[in-house]
TORGUVO-728542 format. One record per residue: x, y, z of N, C-alpha, C in turn; residue in three letters. Coordinates in steps of 0.2 Angstrom, whole numbers, plus 2048, in hexadecimal, padded with zeros to 3 digits. Example, Ala and Ser with C-alpha at 12.3 -4.5 7.8 and 13.67 -1.06 7.14 Angstrom:
n_X; n_Y; n_Z; ca_X; ca_Y; ca_Z; c_X; c_Y; c_Z; paba
842; 7E4; 827; 83E; 7EA; 827; 842; 7F0; 827; ALA
840; 7F5; 823; 844; 7FB; 824; 840; 800; 827; SER
END
This chain:
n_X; n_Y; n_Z; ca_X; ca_Y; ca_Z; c_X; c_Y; c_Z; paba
83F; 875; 821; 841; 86F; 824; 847; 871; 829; UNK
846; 86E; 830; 84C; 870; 835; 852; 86C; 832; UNK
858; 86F; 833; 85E; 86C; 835; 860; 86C; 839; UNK
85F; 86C; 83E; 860; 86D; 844; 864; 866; 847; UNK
86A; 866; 849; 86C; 85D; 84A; 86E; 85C; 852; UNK
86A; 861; 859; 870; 860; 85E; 86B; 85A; 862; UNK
864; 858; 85E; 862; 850; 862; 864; 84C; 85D; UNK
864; 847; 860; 865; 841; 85B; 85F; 83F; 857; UNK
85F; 837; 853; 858; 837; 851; 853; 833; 859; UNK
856; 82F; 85A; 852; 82E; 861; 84F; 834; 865; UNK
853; 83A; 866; 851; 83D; 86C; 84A; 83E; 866; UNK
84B; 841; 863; 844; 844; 85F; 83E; 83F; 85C; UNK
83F; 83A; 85D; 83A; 834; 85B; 836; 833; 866; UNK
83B; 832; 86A; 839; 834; 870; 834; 83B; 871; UNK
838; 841; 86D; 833; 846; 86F; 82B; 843; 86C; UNK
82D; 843; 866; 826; 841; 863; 822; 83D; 868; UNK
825; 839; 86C; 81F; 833; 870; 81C; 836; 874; UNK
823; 839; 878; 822; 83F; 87F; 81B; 844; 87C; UNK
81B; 848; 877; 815; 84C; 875; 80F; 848; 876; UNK
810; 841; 870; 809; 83E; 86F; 808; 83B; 877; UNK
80A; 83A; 87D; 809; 838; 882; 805; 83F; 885; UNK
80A; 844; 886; 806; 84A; 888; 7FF; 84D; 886; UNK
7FC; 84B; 87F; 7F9; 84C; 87A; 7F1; 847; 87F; UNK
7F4; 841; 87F; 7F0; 83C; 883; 7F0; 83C; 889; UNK
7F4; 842; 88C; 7F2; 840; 896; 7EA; 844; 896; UNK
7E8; 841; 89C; 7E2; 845; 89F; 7E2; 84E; 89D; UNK
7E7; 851; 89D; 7E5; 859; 89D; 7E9; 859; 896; UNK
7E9; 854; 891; 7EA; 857; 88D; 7E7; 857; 887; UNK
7E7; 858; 880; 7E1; 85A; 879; 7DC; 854; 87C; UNK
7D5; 857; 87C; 7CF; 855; 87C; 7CD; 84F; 875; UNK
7CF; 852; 86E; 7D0; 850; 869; 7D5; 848; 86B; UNK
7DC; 848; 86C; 7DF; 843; 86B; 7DD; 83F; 871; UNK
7DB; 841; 876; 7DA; 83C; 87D; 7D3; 836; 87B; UNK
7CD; 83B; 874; 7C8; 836; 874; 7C7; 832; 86E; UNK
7CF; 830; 86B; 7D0; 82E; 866; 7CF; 827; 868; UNK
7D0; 822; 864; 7CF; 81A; 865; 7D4; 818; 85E; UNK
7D3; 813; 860; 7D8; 80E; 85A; 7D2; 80E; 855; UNK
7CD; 80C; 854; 7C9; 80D; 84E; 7C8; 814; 84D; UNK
7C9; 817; 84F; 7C7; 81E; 84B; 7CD; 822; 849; UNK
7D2; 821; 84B; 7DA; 823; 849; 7DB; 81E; 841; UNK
7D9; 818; 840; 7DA; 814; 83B; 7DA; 818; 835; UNK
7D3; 81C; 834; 7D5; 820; 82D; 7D6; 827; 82B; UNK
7DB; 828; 832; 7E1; 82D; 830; 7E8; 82C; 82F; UNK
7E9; 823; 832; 7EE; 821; 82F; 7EF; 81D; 828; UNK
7E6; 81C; 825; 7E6; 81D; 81E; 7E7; 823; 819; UNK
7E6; 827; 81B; 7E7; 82F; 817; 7EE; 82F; 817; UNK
7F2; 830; 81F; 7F6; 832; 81F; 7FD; 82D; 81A; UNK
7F9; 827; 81C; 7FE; 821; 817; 7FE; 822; 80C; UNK
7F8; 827; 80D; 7F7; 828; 805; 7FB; 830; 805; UNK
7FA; 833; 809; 7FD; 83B; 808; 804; 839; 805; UNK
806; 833; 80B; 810; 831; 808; 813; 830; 802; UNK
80D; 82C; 801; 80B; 82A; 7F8; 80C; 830; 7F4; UNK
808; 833; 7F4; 804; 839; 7F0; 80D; 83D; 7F0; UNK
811; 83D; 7F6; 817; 840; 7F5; 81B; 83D; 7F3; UNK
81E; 836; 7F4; 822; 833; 7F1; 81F; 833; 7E6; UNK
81A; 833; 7E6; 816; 832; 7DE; 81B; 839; 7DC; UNK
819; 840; 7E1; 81C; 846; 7DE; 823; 847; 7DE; UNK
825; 844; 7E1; 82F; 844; 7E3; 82E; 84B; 7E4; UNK
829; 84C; 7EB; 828; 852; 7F0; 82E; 850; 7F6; UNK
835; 84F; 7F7; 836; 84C; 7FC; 836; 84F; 802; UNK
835; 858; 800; 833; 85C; 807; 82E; 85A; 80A; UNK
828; 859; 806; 823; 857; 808; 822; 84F; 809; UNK
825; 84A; 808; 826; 844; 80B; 827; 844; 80F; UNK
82F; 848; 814; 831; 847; 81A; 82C; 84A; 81C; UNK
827; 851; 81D; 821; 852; 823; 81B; 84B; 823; UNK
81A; 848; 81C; 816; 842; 81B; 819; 83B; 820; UNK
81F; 83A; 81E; 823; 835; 823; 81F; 837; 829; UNK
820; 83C; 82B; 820; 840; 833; 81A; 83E; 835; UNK
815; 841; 831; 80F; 83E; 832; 80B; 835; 834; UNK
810; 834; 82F; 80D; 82D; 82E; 811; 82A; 837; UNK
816; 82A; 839; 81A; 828; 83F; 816; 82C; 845; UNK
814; 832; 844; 80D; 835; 848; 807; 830; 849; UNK
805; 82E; 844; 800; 825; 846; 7FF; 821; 849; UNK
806; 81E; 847; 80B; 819; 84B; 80A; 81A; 851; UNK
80E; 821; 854; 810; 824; 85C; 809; 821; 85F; UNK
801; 825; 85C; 7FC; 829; 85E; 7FA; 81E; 861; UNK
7F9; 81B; 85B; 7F8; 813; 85E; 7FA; 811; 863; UNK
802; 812; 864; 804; 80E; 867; 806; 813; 86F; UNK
802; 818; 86E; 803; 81D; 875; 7FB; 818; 879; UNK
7F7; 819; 872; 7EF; 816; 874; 7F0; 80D; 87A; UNK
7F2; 80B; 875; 7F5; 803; 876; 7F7; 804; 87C; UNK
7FE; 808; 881; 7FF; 80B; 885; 7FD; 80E; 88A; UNK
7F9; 812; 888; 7F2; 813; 88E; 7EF; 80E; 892; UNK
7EC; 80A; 88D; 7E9; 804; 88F; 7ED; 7FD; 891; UNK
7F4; 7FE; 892; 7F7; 7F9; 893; 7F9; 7F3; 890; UNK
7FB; 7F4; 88B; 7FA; 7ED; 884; 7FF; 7ED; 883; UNK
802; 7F3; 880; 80B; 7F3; 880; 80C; 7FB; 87D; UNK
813; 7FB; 87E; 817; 803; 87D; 81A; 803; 875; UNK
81B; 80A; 874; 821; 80B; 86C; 825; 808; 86B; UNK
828; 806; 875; 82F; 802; 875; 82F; 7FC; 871; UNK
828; 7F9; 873; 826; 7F0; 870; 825; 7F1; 86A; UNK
825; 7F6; 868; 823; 7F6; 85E; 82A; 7F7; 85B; UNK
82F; 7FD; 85E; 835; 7FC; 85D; 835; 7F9; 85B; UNK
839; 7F4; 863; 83D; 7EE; 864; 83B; 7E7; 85F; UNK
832; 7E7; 85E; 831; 7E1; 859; 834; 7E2; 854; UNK
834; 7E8; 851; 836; 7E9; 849; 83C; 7E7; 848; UNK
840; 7EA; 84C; 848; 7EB; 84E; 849; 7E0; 84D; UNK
847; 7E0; 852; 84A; 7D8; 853; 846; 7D4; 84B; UNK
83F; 7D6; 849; 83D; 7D3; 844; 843; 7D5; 83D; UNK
844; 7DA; 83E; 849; 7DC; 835; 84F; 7D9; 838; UNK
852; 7D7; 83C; 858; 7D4; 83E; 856; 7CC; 83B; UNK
850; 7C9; 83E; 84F; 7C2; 83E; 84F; 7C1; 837; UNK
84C; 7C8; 833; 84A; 7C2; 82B; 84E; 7C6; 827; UNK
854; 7C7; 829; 85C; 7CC; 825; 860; 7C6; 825; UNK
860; 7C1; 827; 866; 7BB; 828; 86C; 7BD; 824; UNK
86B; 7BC; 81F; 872; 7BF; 819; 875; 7C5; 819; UNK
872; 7CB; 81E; 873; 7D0; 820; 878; 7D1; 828; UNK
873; 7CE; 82D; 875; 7CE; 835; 876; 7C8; 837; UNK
878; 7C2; 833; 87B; 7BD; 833; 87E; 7B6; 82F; UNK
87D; 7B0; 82E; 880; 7AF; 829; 87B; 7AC; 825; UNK
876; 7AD; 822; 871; 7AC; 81D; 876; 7AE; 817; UNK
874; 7AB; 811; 873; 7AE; 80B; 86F; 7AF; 807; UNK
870; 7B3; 803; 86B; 7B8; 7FE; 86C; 7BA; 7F9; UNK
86B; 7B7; 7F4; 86E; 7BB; 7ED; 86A; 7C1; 7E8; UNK
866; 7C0; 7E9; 861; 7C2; 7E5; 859; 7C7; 7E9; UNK
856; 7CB; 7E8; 851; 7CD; 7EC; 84A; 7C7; 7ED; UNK
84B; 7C3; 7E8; 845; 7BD; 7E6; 849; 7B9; 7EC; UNK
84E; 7B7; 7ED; 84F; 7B2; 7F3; 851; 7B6; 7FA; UNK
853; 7BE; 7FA; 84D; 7C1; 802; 846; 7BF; 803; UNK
843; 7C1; 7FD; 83C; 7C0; 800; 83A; 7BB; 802; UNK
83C; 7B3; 800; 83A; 7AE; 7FE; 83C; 7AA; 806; UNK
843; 7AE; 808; 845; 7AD; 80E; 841; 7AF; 815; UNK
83E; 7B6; 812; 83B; 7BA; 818; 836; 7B5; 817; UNK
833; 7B2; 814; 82D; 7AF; 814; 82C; 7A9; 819; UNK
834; 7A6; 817; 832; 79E; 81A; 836; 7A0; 821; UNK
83A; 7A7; 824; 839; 7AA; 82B; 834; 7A9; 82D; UNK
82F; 7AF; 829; 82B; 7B0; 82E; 826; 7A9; 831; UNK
826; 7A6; 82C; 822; 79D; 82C; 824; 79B; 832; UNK
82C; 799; 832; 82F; 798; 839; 82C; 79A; 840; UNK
82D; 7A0; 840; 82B; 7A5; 845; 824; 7A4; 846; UNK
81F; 7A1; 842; 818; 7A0; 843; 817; 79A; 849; UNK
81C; 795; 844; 81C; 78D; 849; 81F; 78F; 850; UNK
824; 793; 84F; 827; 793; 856; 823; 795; 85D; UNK
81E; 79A; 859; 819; 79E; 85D; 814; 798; 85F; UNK
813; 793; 85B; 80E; 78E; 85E; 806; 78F; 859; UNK
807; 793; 856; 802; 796; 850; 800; 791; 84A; UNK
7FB; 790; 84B; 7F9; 789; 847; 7F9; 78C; 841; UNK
7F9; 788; 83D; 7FC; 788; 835; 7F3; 78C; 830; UNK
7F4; 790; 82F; 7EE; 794; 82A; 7EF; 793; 824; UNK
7EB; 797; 820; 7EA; 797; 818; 7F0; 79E; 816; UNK
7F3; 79A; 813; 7F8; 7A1; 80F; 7F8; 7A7; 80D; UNK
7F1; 7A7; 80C; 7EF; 7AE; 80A; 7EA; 7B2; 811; UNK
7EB; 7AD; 818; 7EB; 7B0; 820; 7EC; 7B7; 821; UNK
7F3; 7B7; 81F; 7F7; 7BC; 821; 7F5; 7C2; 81A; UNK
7EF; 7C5; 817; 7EF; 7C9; 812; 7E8; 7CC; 815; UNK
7E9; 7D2; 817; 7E0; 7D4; 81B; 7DC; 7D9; 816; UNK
7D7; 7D4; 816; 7D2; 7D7; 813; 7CF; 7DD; 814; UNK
7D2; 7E2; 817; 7D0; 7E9; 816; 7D5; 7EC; 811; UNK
7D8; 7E9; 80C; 7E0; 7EE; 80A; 7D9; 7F1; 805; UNK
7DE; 7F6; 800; 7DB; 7F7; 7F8; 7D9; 7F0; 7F4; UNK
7D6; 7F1; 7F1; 7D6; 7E9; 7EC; 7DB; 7E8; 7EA; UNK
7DD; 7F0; 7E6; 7E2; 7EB; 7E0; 7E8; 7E7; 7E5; UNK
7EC; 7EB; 7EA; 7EF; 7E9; 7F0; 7EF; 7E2; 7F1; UNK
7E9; 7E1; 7F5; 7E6; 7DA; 7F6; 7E7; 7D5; 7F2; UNK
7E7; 7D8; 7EC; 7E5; 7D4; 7E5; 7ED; 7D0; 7E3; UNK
7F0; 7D7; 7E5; 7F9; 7D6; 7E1; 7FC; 7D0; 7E8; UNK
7F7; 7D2; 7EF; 7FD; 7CF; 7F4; 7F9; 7C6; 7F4; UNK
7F2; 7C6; 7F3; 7F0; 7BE; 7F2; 7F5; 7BC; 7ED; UNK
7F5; 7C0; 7E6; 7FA; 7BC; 7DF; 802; 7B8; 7E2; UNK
803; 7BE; 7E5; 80A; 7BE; 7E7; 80A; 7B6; 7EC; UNK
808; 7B7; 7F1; 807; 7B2; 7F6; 806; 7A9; 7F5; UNK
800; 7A9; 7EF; 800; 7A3; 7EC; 806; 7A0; 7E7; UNK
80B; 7A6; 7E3; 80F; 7A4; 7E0; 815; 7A1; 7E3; UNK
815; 7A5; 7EA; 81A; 7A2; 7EE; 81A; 79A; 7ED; UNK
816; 798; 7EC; 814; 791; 7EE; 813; 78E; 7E8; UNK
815; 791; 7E3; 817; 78D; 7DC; 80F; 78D; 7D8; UNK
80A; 791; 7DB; 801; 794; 7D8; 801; 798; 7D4; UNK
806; 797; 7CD; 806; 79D; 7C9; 806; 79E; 7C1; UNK
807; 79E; 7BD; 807; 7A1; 7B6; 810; 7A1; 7B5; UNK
812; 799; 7B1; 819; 799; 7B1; 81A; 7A1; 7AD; UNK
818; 7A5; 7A9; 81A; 7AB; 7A7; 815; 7B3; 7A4; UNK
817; 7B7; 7A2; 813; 7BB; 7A3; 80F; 7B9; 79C; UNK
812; 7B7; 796; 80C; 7B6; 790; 806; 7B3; 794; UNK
808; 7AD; 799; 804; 7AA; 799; 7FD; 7AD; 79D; UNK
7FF; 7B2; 7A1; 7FA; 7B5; 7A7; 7F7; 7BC; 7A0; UNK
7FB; 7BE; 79B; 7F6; 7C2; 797; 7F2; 7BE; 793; UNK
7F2; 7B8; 791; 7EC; 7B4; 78D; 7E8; 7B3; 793; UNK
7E8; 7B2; 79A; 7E4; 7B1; 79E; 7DF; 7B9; 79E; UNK
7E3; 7BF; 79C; 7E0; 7C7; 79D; 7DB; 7C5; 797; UNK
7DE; 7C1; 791; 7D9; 7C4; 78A; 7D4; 7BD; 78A; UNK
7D4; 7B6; 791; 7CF; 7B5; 791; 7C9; 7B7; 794; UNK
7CB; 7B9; 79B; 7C7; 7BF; 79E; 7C3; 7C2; 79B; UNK
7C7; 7C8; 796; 7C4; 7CC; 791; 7BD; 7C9; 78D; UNK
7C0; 7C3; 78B; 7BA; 7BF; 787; 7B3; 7BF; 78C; UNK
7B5; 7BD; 792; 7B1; 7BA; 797; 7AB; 7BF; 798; UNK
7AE; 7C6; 798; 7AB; 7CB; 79A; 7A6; 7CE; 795; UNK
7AA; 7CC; 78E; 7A6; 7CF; 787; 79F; 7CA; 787; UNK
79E; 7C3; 789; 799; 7BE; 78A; 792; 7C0; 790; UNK
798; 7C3; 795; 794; 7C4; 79C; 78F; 7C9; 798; UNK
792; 7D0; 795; 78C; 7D5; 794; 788; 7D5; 78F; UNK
787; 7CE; 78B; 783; 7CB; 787; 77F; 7C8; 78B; UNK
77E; 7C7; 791; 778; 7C4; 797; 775; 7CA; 79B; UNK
77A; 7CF; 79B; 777; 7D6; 79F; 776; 7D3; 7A5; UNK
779; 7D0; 7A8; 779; 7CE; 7AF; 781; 7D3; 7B0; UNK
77E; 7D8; 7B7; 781; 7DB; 7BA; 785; 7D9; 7BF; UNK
784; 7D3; 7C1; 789; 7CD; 7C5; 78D; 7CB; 7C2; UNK
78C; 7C8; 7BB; 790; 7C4; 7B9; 797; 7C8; 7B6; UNK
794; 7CE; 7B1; 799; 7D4; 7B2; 79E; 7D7; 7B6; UNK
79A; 7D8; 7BD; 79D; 7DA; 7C2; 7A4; 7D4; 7C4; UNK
79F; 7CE; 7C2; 7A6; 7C8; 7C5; 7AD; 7CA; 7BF; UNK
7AC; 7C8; 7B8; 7AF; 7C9; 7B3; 7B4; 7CF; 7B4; UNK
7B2; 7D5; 7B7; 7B6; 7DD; 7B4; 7BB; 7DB; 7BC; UNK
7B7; 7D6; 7C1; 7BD; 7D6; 7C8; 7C2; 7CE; 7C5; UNK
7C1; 7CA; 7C1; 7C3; 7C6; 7C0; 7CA; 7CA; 7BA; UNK
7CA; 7CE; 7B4; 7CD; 7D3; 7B1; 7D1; 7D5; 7B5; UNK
7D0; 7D9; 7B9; 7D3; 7DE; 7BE; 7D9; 7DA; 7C2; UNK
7D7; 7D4; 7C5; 7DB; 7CF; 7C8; 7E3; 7CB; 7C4; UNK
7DE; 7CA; 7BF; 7E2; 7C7; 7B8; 7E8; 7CB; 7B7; UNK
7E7; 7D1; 7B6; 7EA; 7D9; 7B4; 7F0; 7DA; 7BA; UNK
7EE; 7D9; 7C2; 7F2; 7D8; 7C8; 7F9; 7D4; 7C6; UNK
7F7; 7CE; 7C3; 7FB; 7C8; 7C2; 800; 7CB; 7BB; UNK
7FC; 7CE; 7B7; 800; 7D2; 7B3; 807; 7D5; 7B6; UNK
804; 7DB; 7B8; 809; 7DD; 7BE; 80F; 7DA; 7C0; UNK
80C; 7D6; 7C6; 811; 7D4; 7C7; 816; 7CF; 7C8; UNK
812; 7CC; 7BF; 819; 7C8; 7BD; 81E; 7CF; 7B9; UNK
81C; 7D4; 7B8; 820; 7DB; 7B4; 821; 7DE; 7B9; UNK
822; 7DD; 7C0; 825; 7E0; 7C4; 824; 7E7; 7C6; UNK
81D; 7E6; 7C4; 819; 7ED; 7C6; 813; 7EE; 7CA; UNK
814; 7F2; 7D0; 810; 7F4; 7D4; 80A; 7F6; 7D1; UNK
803; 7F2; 7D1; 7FC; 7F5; 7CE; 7F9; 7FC; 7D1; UNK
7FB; 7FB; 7D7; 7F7; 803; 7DC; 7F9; 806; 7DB; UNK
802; 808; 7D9; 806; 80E; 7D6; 805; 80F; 7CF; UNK
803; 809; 7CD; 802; 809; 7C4; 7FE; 810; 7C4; UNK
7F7; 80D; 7C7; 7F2; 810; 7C6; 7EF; 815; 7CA; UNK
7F4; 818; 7CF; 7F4; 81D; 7D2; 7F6; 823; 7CE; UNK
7FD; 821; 7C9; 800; 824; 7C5; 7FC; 826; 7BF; UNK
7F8; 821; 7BD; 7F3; 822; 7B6; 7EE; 826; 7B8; UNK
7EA; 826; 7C0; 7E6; 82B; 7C1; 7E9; 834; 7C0; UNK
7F1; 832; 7C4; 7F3; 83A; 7C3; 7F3; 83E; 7BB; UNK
7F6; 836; 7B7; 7F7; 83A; 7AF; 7F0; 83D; 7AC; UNK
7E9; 837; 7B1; 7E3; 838; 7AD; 7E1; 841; 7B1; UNK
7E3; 843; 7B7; 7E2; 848; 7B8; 7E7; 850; 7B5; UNK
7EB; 84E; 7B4; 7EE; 852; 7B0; 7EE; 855; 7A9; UNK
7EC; 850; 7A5; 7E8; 850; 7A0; 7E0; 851; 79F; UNK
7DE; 851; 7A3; 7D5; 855; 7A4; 7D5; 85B; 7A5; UNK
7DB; 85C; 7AA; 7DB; 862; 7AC; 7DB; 86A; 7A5; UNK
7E1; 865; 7A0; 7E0; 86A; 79E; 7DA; 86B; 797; UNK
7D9; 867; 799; 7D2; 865; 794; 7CC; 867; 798; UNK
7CD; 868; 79E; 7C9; 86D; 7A2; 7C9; 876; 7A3; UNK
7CF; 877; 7A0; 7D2; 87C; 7A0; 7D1; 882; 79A; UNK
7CF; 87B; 793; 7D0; 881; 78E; 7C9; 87E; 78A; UNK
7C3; 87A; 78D; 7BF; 879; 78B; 7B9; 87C; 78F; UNK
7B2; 87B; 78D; 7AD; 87D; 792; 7A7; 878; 792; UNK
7AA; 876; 79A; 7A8; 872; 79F; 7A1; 874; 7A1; UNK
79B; 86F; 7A0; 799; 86A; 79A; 797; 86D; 795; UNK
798; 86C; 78F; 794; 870; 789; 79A; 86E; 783; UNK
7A0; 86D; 783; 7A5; 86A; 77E; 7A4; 862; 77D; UNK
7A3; 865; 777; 7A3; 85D; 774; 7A7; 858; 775; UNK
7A6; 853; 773; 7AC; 84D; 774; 7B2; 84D; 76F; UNK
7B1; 851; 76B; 7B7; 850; 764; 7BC; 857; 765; UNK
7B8; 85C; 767; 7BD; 861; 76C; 7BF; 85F; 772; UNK
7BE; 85C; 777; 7C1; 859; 77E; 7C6; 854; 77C; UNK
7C5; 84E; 777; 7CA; 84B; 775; 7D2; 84E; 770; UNK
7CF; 852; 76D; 7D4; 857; 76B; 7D7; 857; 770; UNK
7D6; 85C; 774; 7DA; 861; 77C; 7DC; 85A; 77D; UNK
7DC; 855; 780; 7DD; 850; 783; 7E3; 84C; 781; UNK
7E4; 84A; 777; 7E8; 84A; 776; 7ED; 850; 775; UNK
7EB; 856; 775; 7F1; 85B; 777; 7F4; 858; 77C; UNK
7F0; 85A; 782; 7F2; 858; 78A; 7FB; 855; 789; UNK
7F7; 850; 785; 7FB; 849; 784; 802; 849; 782; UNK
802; 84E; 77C; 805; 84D; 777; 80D; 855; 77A; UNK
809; 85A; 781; 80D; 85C; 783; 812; 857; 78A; UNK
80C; 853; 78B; 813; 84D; 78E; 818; 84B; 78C; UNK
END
């Protein structure tokens, strides 16, 4: 990784645009000139999970090329956006820039704020503000939560959303008997062998399990991004000192709780 310190960080976030500009003129990559806004979208999916994938490893050499990456995205939309005349990098700046200023009050001006639960709470009834002033007719609360995220994501940001608004589970006992009647619900469902009514059931769990979370102030996508990496690190070595397929199940669970037990 350079040290190099004799541009600032602007001139080098400038070189970056200046390349992706270059990259998009008439004589320049064939590849980036016939890209589109839909067909760059799931690179900016990958590259948004590669950052994951380094933050999970506390890679941070590898994060800051992933950071790089992901601000490579950014640039590539809003060089596209640009071409076409819609707007520049400047306009995305500038909105951010003046948006973290406007919902900082107790920061960059005289708001207050004591707690992180009265940031959020703050940023919220901004940005509401900021809806009306635009002239933007009043939608449903969970408007603003788009239907393409991960589920679980979707799942944690609808909970969240409605709770603002006082639509919740006064505490966590109360949202795990909500999980153990789920369970119930589900044990009844495969008594019908209806593959619908299961299917509703294991998403209705899953939901309930969301709200777990984040009354326990925990992230489900990282939960379980994390319990995939444990489940792969433990296979592996159960893939390693077994023979794949032909080992029983009472030897594979051995090695597995080895795996386990050298955690």
């Amino acid at each position: 990784m350079t040290t190099e310190k004799s541009e600032s960080v602007g001139q080098k976030f400038q070189h970056l645009v200046d390349i992706m500009a270059r990259l998009r003129a008439p004589d320049g990559c064939p590849w980036d000139r016939e890209q589109t806004f839909d067909s760059i979208k799931p690179y900016l999916l990958e590259e948004t999970y590669e950052v994951l994938d380094a933050i999970d490893a506390r890679n941070w050499r590898g994060l800051a090329e992933e950071l790089g990456d992901l601000m490579r995205e950014a640039v590539f939309f809003a060089q596209m956006a640009s071409d076409d005349g819609k707007f520049t990098v400047a306009d995305s700046l500038d909105a951010i820039n003046e948006k973290l200023v406007r919902r900082h009050p107790h920061v960059f001006a005289t708001g207050d704020a004591k707690t992180a639960d009265d940031v959020k709470k703050r940023w919220e009834e901004i940005k509401s503000d900021e809806k009306k002033n635009r002239g933007e007719e009043p939608k449903s609360i969970l408007a603003g939560v788009p239907r393409n995220l991960p589920a679980l994501v979707e799942a944690q940001q609808i909970s969240s959303k409605v709770a603002h608004v006082g639509f919740d589970w006064p505490n966590t006992d109360q949202v795990m008997e909500k999980v153990h009647e789920e369970l119930d619900e589900l044990a009844e469902a495969r008594k019908t062998e209806s593959r619908e009514e299961q299917e509703n059931e294991i998403g209705d769990i899953l939901f309930a399990l969301v709200n777990v979370a984040r009354h326990l102030k925990v992230d489900p996508e990282q939960a379980l991004r994390k319990s995939n990496a444990k489940f792969r690190r433990r296979f592996a070595h159960v893939e390693n000192n077994a023979t794949l397929p032909g080992a029983t199940l009472t030897e594979m669970e051995a090695l597995w709780q080895e795996a386990k037990t050298r955690e």
